[in-house]
C-alpha positions as CSV (number, residue, x, y, z in Angstrom):
1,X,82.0,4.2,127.5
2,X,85.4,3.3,127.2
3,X,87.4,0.3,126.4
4,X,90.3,-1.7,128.3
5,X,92.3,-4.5,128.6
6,X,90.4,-6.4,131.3
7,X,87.2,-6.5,128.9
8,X,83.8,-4.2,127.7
9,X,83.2,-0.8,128.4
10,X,81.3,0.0,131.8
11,X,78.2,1.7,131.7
12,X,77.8,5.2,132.9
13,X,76.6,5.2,136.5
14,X,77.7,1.9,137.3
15,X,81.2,1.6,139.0
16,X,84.2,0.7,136.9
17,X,86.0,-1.7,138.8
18,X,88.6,-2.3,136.0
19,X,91.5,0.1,137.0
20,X,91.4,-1.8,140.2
21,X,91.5,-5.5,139.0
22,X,94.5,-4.0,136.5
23,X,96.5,-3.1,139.3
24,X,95.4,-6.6,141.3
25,X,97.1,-8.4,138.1
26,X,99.8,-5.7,137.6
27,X,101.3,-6.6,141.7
28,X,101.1,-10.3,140.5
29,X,102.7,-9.7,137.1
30,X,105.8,-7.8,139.3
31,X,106.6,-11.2,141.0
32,X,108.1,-12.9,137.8
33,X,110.5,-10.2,137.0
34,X,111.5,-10.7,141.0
35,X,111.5,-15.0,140.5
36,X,113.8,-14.7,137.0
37,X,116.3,-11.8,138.2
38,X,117.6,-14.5,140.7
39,X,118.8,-16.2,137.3
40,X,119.7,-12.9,135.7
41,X,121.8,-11.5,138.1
42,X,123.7,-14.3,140.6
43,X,124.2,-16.9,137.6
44,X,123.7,-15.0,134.1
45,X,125.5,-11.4,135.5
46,X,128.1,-12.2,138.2
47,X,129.1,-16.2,138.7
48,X,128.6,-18.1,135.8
49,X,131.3,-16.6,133.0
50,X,134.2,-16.6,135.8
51,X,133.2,-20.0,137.2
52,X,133.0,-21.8,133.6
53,X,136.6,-20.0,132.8
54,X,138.1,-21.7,135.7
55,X,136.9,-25.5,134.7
56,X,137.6,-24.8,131.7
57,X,140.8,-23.5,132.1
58,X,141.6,-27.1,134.1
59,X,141.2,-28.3,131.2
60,X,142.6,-26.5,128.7
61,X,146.0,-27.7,126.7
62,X,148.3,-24.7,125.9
63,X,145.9,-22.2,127.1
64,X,143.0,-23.5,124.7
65,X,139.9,-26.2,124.9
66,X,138.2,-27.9,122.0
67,X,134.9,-26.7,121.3
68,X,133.1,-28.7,118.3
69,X,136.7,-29.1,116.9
70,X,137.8,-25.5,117.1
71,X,140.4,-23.8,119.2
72,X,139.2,-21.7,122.0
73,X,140.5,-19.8,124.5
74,X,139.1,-20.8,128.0
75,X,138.1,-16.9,128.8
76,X,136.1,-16.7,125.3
77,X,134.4,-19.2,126.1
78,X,131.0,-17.8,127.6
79,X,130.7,-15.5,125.2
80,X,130.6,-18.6,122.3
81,X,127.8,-20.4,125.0
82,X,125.9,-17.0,125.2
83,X,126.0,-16.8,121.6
84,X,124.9,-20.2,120.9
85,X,121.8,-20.0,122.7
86,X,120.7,-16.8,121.0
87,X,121.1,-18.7,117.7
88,X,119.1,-21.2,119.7
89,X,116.5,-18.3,120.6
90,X,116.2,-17.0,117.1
91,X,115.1,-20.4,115.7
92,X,112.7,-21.0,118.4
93,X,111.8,-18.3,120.3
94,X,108.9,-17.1,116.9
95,X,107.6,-20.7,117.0
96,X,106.9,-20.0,120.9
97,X,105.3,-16.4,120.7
98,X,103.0,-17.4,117.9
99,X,101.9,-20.3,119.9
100,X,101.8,-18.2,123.9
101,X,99.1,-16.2,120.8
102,X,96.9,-19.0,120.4
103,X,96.6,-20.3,124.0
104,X,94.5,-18.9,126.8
105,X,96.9,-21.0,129.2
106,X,99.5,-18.0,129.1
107,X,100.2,-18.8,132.8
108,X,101.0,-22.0,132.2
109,X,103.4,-21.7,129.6
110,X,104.7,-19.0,131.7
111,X,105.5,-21.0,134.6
112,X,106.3,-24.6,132.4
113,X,109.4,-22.4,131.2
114,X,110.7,-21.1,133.7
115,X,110.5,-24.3,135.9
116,X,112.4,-26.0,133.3
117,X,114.8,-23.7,133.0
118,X,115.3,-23.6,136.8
119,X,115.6,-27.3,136.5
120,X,118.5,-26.7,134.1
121,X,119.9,-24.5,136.1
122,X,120.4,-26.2,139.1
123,X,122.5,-28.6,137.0
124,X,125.6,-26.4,137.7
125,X,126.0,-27.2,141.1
126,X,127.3,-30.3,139.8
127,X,129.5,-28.9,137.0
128,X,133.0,-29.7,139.1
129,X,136.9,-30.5,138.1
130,X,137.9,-29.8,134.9
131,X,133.9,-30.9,133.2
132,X,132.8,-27.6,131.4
133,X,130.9,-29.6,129.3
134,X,128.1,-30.1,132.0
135,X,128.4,-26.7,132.6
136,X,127.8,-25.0,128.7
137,X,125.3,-27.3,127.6
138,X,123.3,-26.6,131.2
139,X,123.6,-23.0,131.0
140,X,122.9,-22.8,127.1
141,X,119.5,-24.3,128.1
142,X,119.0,-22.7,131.3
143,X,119.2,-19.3,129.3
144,X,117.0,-20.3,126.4
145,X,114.2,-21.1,128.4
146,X,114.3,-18.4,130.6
147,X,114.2,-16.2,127.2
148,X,110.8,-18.4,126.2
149,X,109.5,-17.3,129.8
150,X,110.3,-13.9,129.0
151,X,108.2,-13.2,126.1
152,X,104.7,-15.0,127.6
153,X,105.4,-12.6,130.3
154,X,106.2,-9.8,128.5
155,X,103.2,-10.6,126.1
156,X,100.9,-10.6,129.3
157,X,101.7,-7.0,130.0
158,X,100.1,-5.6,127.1
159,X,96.6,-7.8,128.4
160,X,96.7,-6.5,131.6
161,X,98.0,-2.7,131.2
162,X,97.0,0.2,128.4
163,X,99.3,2.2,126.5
164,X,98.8,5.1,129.5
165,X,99.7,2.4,131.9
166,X,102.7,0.6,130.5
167,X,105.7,2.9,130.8
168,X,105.1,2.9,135.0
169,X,104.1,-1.0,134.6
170,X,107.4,-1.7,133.0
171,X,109.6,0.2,135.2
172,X,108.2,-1.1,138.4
173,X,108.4,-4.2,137.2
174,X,112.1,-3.8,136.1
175,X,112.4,-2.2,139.9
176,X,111.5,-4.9,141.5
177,X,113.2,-7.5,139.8
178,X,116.2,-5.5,140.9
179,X,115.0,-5.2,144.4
180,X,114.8,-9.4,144.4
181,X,118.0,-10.3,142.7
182,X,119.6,-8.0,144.9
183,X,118.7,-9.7,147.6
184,X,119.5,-12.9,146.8
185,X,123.0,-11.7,145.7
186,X,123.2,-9.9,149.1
187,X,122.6,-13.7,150.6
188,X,125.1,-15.0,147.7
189,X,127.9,-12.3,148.4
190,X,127.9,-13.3,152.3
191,X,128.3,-16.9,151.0
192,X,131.1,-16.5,148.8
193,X,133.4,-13.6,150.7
194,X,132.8,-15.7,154.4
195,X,132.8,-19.2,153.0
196,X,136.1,-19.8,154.9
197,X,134.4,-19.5,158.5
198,X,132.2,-21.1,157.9
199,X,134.2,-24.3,156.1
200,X,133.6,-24.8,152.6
201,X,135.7,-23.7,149.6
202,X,135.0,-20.8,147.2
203,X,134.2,-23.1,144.5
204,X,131.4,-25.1,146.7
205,X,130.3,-21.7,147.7
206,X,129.7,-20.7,144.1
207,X,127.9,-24.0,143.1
208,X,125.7,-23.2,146.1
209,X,124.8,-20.2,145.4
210,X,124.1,-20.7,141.6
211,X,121.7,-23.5,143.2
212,X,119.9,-20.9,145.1
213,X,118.7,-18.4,142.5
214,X,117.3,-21.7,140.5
215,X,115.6,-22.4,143.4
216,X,114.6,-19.0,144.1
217,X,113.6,-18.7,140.7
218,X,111.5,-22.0,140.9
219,X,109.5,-20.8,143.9
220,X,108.7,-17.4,143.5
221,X,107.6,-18.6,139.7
222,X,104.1,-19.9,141.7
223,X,102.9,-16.2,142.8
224,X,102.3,-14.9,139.2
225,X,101.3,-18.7,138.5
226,X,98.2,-18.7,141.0
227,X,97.3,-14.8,140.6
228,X,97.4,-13.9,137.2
229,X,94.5,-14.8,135.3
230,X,94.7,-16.7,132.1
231,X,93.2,-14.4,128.6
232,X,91.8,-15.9,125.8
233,X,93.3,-15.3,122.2
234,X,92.4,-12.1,120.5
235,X,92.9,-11.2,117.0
236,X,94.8,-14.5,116.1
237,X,95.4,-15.5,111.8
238,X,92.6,-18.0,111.6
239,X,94.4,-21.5,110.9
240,X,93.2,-24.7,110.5
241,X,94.8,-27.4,112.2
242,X,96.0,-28.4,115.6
243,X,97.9,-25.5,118.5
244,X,101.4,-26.9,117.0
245,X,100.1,-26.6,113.4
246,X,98.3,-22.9,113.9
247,X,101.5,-21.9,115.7
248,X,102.9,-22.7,112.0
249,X,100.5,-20.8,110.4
250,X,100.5,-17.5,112.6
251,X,103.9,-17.5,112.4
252,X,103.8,-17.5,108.4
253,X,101.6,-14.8,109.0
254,X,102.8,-12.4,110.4
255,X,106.5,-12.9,108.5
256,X,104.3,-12.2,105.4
257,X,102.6,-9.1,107.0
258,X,105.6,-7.8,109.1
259,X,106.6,-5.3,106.8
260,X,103.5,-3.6,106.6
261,X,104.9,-2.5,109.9
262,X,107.9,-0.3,108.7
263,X,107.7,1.8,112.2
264,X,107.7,-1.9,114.2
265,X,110.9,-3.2,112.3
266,X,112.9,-0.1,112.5
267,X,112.5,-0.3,116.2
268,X,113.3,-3.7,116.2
269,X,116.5,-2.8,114.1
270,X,117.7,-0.3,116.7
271,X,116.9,-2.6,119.4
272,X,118.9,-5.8,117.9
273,X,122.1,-2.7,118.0
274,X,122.0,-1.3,121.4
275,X,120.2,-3.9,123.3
276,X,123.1,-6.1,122.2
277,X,125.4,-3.9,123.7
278,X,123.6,-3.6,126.9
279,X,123.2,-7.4,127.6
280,X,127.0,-7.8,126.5
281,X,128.1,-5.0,129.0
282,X,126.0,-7.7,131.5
283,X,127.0,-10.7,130.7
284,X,130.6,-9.9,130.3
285,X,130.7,-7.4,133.7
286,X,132.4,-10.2,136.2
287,X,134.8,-11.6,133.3
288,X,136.1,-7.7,132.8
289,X,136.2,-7.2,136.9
290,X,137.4,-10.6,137.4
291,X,140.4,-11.6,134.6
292,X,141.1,-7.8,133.4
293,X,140.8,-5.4,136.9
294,X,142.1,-7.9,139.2
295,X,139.5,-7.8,141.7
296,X,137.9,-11.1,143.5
297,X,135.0,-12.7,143.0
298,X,133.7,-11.4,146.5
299,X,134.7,-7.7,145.3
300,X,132.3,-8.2,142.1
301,X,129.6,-9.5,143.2
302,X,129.1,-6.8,145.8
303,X,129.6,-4.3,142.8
304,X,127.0,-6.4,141.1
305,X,125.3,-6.0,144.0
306,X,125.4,-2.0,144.1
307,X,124.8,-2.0,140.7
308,X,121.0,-4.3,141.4
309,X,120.7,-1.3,144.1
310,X,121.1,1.9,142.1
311,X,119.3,-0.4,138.7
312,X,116.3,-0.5,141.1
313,X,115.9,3.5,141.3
314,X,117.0,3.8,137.6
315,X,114.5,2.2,136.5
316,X,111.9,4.0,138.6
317,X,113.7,7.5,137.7
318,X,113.7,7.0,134.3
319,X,109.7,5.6,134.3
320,X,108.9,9.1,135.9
321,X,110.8,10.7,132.9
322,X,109.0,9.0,130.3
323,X,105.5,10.2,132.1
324,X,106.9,13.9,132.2
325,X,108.8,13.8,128.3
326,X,108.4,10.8,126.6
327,X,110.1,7.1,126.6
328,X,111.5,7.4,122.7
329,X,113.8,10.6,124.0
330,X,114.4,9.3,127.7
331,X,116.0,5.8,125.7
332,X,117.9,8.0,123.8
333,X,119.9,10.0,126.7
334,X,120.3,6.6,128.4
335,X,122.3,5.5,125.0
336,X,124.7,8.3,125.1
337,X,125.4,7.2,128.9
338,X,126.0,3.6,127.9
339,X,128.8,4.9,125.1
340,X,130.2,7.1,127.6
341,X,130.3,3.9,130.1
342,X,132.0,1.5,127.4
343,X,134.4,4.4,127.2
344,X,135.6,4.9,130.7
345,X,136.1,1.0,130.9
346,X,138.4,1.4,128.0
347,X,140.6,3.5,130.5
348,X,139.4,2.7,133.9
349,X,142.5,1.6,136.4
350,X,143.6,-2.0,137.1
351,X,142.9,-2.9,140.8
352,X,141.5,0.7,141.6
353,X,138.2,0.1,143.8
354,X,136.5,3.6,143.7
355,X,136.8,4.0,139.6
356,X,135.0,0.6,139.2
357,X,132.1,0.9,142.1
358,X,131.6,4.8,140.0
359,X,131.5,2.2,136.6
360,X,129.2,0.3,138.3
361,X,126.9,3.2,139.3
362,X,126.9,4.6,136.4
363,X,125.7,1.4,134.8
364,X,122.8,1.1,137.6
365,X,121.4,4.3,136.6
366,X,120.9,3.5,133.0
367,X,120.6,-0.4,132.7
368,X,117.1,-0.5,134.2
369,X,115.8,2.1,132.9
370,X,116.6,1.5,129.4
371,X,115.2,-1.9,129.4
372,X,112.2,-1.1,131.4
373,X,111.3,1.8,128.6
374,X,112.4,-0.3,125.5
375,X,110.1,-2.8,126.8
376,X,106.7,-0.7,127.2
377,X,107.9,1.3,124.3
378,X,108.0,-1.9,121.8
379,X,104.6,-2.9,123.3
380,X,103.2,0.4,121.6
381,X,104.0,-1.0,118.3
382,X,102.6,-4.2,118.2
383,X,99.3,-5.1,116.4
384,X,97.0,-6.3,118.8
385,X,96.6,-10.5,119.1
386,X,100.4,-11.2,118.3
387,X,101.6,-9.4,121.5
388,X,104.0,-12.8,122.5
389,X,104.6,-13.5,119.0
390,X,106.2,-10.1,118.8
391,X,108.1,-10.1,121.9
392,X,109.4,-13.6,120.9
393,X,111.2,-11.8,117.9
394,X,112.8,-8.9,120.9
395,X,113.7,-12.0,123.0
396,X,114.9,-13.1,120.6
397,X,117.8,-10.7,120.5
398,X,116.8,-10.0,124.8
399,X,118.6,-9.7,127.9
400,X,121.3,-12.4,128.4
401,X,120.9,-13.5,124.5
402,X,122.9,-11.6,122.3
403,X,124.3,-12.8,119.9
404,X,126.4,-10.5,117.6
405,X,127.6,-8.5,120.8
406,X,129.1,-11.3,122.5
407,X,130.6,-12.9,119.1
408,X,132.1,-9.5,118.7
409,X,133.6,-9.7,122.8
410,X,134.4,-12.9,122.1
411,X,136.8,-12.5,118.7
412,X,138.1,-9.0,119.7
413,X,139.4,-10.5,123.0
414,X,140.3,-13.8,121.0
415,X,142.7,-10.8,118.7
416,X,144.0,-8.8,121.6
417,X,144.3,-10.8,124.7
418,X,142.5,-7.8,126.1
419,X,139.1,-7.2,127.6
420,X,139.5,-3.1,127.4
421,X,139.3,-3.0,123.7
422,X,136.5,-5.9,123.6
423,X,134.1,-3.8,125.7
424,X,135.0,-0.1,124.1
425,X,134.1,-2.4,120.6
426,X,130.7,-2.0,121.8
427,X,129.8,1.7,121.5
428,X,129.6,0.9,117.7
429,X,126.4,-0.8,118.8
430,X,124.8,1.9,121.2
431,X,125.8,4.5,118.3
432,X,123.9,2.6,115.5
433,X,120.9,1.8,117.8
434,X,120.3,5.4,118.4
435,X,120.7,6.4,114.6
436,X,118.1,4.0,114.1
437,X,115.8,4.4,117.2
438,X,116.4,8.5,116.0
439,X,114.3,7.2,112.8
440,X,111.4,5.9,114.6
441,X,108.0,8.1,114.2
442,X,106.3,6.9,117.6
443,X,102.9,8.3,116.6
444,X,102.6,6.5,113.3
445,X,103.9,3.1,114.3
446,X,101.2,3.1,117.6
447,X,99.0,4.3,115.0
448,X,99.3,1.6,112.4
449,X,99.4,-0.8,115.5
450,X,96.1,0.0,116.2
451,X,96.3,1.2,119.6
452,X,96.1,4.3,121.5
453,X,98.8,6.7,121.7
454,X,100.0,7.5,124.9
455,X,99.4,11.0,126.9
456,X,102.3,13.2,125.9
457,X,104.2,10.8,123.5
């Protein structure tokens, strides 16, 4: 007999139908990471930063806007949103893992956060003349919740996958969020490079299309909400009290009990360095094209778009390394790739094409695959029963929300007047997180976890 995530051990002789109701709930599972990658990758990744510059720059007196009473320069400026809601994330986001823990409902919370922060989203069609306001407070939002959707969903792949399971979970999962904010930026780029045949303006064409992933990330949001099916709590701190007042309680839990999990907070440490990097290199990728190379907003997004192409195989590519040698060493080669990449954008050539579509390949092969394999590696490490509560503390610092990364972009471009040496800034990041992931003994932090190590790890 043998245990799994789906429930009891089968009795010899009698079918075990689990494997197959695994992969029933792993297909639905893919469809979130294909709904929230509309957000991710049109908005978050390629149209957001440069549109918000240009309000704001309408607005700006002697090349600077008041934020809160400080000075900022109008291209800083989504770096300081983007780190605001990180801050936001880090206050919240434990609250909302410890209490995805306590509730069998993990659908629903699933899909009540990410219709809200579609709802927020869509708010920046309307963000138009010189009102940047609309535009920072709707996107600070918009991102927050999509990180609080991000954990319950993360948390539900450790209940519907094992350890053996999770690195090719992960990955295709990754893939095909790739697969469908590629598409939708395919759609997007058509809008914004032919918007003048067919009679709109570029910035209507934008608004439009930053409508259309919140409304693509809206409606896809129902597959996993009608297919997956909802788990009960397992292994929760026994509290007294209401769900807001356990949430409390687990929470103070497992912050008293956390570092009886040296192994789990190392990784964590490594992750908070290079994953900051990695979503900085994102967020910032169409302000860099944009304002330092030159190129249009029609020439970025379709290298956004090449990059969601070649992302899609990298994360499948890198998945079939980790089954073959391991995801701690696989993360680790996909590290020294991201320095190399923040160093060829040091140096790359203003208004070039072929050196930045070669940038942008490059960062397609590793960005998926490095996520994908951080995510299922992480999930190795957590004790069993505070699986979202965990993952609210790597959203925390998760795609789209870092926060020391982009404060860094932000004041080393606020220094220079430069983007080059605000991007190169970030190796310092990929270099630490490897030191640190270098430090992490896989087989005793899945051990003290309590789960299974993996075949081969």
């Amino acid at each position: 007999m043998s245990s799994t995530p789906e429930g009891p051990a089968t009795p010899q002789g009698i079918a075990d139908l689990a494997p197959l109701r695994r992969r029933e709930q792993h297909r639905a599972w893919y469809w979130y990471d294909w709904a929230n990658s509309a957000f991710a990758t049109t908005i978050a990744g390629v149209l957001f930063a440069p549109y918000l510059i240009e309000i704001a720059e309408q607005a700006a007196v002697d090349d600077r806007i008041s934020v809160l009473g400080l000075s900022v320069a109008p291209g800083a400026l989504p770096s300081f949103v983007i780190t605001a809601s990180t801050l936001l994330s880090a206050l919240a986001l434990p609250l909302i893992g410890a209490m995805a823990d306590r509730t069998a409902r993990k659908k629903d919370l699933l899909a009540g956060f990410a219709w809200s922060g579609a709802a927020f989203a869509s708010l920046l069609f309307f963000v138009t003349g010189d009102n940047w306001q609309l535009g920072a407070i709707a996107f600070l939002i918009a991102n927050f919740l999509f990180g609080a959707s991000t954990v319950v969903n993360d948390s539900i792949l450790v209940l519907i996958s094992n350890e053996d399971e999770r690195d090719g979970v992960s990955s295709r999962g990754w893939a095909f969020g790739y697969a469908g904010g590629g598409l939708l930026l395919a759609l997007n780029f058509g809008l914004v490079t032919f918007n003048d045949a067919i009679g709109i303006s570029t910035g209507l064409a934008v608004r439009i299309s930053m409508l259309s992933a919140a409304v693509w990330w809206a409606g896809f949001t129902l597959i996993p909400w009608l297919r997956l099916r909802n788990h009960e709590p397992r292994q929760v701190a026994s509290v007294e009290g209401g769900l807001l007042r356990q949430s409390f309680g687990q929470l103070g839990t497992t912050l008293r009990h956390l570092r009886g999990y040296p192994v789990t907070l190392t990784f964590l440490a490594a992750y908070l360095f290079f994953n900051d990097g990695i979503q900085t290199v994102i967020a910032s990728a169409s302000t860099f094209g944009v304002e330092e190379l030159g190129f249009g907003t029609g020439t970025v997004l379709a290298t956004y778009l090449l990059v969601q192409f070649v992302a899609m195989f990298g994360a499948l590519g890198f998945g079939r390394l980790a089954e073959r040698y391991a995801a701690k060493p696989v993360i680790l080669a996909g590290l020294v790739l991201w320095m190399g990449i923040v160093t060829v954008a040091l140096v790359v050539p203003d208004g070039q094409i072929v050196p930045f579509l070669l940038l942008g390949v490059a960062i397609g092969i590793v960005l998926g695959g490095t996520q994908a394999l951080a995510r299922s590696y992480y999930s190795l490490l957590i004790p069993r029963g505070y699986e979202a509560e965990y993952f609210s503390f790597y959203h925390a610092m998760e795609r789209g929300t870092s926060w020391f990364g982009t404060l860094v972009f932000g004041l080393v471009y606020q220094l220079t007047d430069s983007y080059r040496p605000a991007i190169f800034a970030l190796i310092v990041f990929f270099l630490v997180g490897g030191l640190l992931l270098l430090k992490v003994d896989t087989a005793r932090g899945v051990r003290e976890a309590g789960n299974t190590l993996p075949a081969g790890a």
